[in-house]
C-alpha distance (Angstrom), angle and dihedral (degrees) to the residues before:
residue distance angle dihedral
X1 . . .
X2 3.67 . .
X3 3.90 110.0 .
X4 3.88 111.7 -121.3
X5 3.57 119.5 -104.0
X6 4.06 93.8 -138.0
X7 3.73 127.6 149.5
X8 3.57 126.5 -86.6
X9 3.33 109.1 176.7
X10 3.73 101.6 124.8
X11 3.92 126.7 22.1
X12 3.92 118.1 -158.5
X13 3.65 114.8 -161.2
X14 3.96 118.3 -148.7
X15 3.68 123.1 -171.0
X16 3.91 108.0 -127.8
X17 3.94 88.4 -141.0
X18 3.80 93.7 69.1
X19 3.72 119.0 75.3
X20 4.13 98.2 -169.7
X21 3.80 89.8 56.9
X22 3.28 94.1 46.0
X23 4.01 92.3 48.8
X24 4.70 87.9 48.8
X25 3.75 89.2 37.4
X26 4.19 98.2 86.6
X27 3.80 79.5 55.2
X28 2.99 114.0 44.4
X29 4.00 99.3 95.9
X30 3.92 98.2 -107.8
X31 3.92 119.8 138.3
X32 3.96 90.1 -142.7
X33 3.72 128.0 24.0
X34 3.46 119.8 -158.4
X35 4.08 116.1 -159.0
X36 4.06 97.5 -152.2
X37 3.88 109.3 -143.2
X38 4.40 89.0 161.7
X39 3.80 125.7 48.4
X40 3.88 96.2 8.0
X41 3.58 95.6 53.3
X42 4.42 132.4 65.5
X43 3.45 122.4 -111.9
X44 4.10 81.3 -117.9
X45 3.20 91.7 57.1
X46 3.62 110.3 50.3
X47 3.79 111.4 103.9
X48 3.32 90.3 45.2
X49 3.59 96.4 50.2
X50 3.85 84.6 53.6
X51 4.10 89.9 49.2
X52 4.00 83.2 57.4
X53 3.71 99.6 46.1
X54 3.99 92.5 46.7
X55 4.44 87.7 50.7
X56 3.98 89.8 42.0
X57 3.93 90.4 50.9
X58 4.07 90.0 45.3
X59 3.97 95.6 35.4
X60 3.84 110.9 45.4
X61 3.98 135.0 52.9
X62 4.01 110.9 -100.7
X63 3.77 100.1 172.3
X64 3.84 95.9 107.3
X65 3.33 85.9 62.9
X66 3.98 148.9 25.1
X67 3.57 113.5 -107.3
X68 4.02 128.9 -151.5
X69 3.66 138.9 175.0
X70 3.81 130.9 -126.2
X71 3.76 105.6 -146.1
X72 3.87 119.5 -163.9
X73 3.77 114.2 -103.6
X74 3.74 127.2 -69.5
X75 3.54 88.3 -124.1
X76 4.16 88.8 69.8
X77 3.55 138.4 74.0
X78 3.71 91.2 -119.1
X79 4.05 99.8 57.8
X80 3.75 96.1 80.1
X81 3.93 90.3 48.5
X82 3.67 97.0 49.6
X83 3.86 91.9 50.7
X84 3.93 89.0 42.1
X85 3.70 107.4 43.6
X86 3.85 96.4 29.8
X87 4.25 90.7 53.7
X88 3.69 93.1 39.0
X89 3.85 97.9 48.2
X90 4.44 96.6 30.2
X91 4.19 104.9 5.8
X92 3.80 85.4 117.0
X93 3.79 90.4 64.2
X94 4.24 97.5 37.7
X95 3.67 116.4 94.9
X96 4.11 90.6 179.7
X97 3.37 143.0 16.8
X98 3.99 118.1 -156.4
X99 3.77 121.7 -139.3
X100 3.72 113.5 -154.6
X101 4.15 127.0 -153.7
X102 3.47 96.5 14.8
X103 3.48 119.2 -174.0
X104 3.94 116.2 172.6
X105 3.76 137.2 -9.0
X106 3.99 88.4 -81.3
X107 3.97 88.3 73.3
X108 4.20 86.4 59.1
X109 3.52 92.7 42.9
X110 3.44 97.5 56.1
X111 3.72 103.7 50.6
X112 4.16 92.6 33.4
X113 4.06 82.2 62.1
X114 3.61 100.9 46.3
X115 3.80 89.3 45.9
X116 3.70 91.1 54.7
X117 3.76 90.9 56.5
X118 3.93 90.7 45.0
X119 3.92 92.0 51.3
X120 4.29 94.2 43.1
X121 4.19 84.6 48.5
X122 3.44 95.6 44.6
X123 4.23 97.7 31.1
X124 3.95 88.3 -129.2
X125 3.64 118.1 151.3
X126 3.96 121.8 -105.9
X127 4.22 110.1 -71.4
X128 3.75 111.9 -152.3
X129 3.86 124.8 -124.3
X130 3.83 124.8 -123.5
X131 4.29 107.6 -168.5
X132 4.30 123.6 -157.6
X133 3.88 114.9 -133.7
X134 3.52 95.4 -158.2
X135 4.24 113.3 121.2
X136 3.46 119.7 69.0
X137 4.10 94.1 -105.8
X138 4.24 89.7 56.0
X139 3.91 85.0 55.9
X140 3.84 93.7 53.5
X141 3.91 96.7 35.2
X142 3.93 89.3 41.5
X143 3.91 95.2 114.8
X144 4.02 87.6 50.8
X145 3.83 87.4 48.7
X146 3.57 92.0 52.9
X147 3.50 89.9 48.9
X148 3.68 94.5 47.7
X149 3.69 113.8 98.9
X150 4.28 118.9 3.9
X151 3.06 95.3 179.2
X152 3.77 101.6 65.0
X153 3.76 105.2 0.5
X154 4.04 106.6 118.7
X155 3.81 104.3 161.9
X156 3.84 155.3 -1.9
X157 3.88 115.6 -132.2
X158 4.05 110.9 -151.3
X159 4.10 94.5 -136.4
X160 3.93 97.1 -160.0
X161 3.76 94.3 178.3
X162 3.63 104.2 55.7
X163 3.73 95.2 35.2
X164 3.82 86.5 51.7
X165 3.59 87.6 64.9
X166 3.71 99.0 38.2
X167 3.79 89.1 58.3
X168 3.82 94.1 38.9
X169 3.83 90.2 -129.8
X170 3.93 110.8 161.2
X171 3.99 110.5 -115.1
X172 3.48 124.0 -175.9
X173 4.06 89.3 -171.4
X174 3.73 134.2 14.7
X175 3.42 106.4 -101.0
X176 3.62 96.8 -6.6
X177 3.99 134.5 110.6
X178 3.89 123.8 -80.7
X179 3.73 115.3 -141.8
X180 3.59 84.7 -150.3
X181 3.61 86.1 68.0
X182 4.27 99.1 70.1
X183 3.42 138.9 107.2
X184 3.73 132.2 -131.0
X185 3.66 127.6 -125.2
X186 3.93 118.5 -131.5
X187 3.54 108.2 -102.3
X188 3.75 127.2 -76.5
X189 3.79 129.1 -132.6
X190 3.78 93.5 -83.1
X191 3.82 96.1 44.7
X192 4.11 90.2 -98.1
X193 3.47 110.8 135.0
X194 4.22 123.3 -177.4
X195 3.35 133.0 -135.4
X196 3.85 131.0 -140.1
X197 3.60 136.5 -172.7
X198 3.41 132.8 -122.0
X199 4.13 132.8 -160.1
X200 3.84 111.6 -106.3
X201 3.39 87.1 -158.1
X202 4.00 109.9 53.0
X203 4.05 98.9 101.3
X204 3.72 89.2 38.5
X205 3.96 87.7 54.9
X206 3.83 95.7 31.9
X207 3.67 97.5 53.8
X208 4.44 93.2 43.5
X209 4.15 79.1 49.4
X210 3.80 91.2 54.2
X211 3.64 106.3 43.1
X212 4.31 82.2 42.0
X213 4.15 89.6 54.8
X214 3.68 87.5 42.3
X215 3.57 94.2 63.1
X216 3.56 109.1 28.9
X217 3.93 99.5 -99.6
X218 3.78 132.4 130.6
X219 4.27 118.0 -107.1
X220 3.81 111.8 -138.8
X221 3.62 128.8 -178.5
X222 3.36 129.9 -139.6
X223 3.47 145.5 -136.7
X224 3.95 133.5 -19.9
X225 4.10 102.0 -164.9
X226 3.74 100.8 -164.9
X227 4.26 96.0 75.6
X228 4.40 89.6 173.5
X229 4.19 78.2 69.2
X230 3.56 107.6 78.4
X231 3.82 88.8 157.3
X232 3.46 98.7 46.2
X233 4.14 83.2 51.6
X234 2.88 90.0 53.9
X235 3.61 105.0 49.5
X236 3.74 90.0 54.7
X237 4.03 92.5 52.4
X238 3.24 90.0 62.0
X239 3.87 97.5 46.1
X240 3.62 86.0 57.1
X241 3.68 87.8 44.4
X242 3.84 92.8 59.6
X243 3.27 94.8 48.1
X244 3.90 100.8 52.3
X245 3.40 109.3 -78.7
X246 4.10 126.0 134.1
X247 3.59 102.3 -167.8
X248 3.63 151.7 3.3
X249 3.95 142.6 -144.7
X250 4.04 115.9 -100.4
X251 3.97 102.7 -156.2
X252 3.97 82.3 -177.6
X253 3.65 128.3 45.9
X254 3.72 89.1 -127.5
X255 3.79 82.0 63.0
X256 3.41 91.2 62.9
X257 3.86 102.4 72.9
X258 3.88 89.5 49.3
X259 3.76 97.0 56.7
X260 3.68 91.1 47.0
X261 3.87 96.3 50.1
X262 4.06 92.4 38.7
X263 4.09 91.9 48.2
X264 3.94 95.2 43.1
X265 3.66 121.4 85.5
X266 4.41 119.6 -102.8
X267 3.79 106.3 -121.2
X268 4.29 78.7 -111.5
X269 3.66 86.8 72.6
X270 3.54 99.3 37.9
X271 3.76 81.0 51.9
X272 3.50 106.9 48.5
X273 4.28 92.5 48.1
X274 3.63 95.2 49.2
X275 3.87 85.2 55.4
X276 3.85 89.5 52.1
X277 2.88 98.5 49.9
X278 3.76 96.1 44.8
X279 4.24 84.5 50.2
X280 3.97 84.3 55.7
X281 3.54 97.8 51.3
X282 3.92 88.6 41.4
X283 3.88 90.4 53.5
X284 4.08 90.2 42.2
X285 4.44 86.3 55.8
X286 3.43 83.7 51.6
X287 3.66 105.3 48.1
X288 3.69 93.9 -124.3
X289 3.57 113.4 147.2
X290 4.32 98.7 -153.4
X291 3.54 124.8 52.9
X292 3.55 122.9 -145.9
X293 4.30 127.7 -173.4
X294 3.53 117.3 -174.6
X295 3.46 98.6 -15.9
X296 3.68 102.0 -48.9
X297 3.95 132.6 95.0
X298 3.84 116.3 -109.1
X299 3.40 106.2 -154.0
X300 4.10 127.0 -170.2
X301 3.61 92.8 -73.3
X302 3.60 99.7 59.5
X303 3.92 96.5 39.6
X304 4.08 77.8 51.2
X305 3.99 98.0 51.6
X306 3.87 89.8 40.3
X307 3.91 91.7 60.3
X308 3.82 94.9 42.7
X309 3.83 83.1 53.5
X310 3.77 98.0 43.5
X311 3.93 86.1 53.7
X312 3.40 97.6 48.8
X313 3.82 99.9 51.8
X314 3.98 81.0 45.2
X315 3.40 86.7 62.6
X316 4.15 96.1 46.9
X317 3.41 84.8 57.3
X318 3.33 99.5 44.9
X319 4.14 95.3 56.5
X320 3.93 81.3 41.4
X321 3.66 103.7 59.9
């Protein structure tokens, strides 16, 4: 199965256990929904959770958006009932399910095989897998992860909150900066000396971003906990955006809106590749073998970032209109 190319700019999270979301969520703007049956919902409230996932799925209209499914961890007794009753009942609507805490190819295995015999039972068509780096052992088997599952492996979610804890780093926000985490300038003339911070996430980010390029799948970040922040929000969208990433969660709807505007191209980009690429096929006409733009040399690299721009703002405009 070929994975979809869909957008991913902005994820919304919805907790299962709460009908009204789950009613506004199709709405709401997001690329991806996510109906949360693990950390967003009780222990109590599980099943029922699940009940309102599988009637939201079958009940409202989802084709302004893709729409996945959080399952609950495979290392509880309500991970194989999610996948199971949730496929069986609403697969035919699902266009992802997310796989918390995983930790080695095994985890992708297990829940790519007992999809497959869900889908040839049922006669559903192949549902894609999203997978959350967020323990320790996901980190250091990420390039196995990645590797994992071609077929139906779409994307790797950077789960900042849970691999916090898992690495007993010291946060002060989820998914925010640390001013523990700076550096110090050498003293100035006068003694002063300034301090800068740094992102305690960048190699956790970078090296998820790598093994995703490396094997065709889409990076996502995760969560930013403080949602009366926009700024700060948005500050660490476009962190992840430098560094690879084509989306992020939105555990707010307000969230939503910021993703989308941080993870679409500026008309000045849009701009400048479309005159690359014009300057390439300008050059090509005229049998020259360098390109040149404004004075400077484009070289493969550029001519190869502007396309992968051009196509996805094609395709933002494509969902849009």
């Amino acid at each position: 199965m070929a994975v979809k190319n869909r957008l991913h700019r902005s994820e919304l999270a919805v907790p299962g256990s709460n009908p009204r979301m789950l009613e506004k969520a199709p709405h709401a703007g997001a690329d991806v929904v996510f109906l949360d049956l693990e950390d967003a919902v009780a222990p109590d409230d599980k099943e029922q959770a699940r009940r309102n996932v599988i009637d939201a799925l079958n009940t409202y209209d989802w084709s302004r958006c893709s729409v996945s499914v959080r399952i609950n961890g495979l290392d509880t007794h309500y991970c194989y009932r999610d996948i199971v009753e949730v496929v069986e009942q609403a697969g035919g609507h699902l266009d992802t399910i997310l796989i918390p805490k995983v930790n080695g190819p095994e985890d992708i295995h297990f829940v790519a095989t007992l999809l497959s015999q869900i889908e040839a039972a049922k006669g559903l068509k192949p549902i894609n897998l999203h997978a959350l780096i967020e323990t320790a052992a996901g980190m250091d088997n990420v390039r196995e992860i990645a590797r994992a599952c071609p077929e139906r492996l779409e994307a790797l979610v950077f789960g900042v909150a849970d691999y916090a804890a898992s690495i007993q780093a010291r946060t002060t926000n989820i998914g925010g900066a640390n001013p523990d985490y700076a550096v110090l300038t050498d003293p100035f003339e006068d003694g002063h000396r300034e301090r800068h911070w740094g992102d305690q996430w960048h190699f956790a980010i970078a090296r998820m971003v790598v093994a995703c390029r490396a094997n065709g799948l889409r990076p996502i970040d995760g969560p930013y906990g403080d949602i009366g922040d926009p700024d700060g929000y948005v500050a660490a969208a476009k962190r992840a955006a430098a560094l690879g990433c084509e989306g992020k969660w939105a555990i707010h709807p307000s969230q939503i809106e910021l993703a989308n505007q941080v993870f679409t191209p500026s008309e000045q980009e849009v701009t400048k590749a479309r005159r690359i690429l014009a300057a390439m096929e300008e050059a090509a006409r005229e049998g020259k073998g360098a390109v040149s733009l404004d004075g400077r040399l484009i070289d493969a690299a550029s001519i190869r970032m502007a396309e992968n721009l051009i196509a996805k703002i094609d395709q933002i405009q494509a969902r849009q209109g």
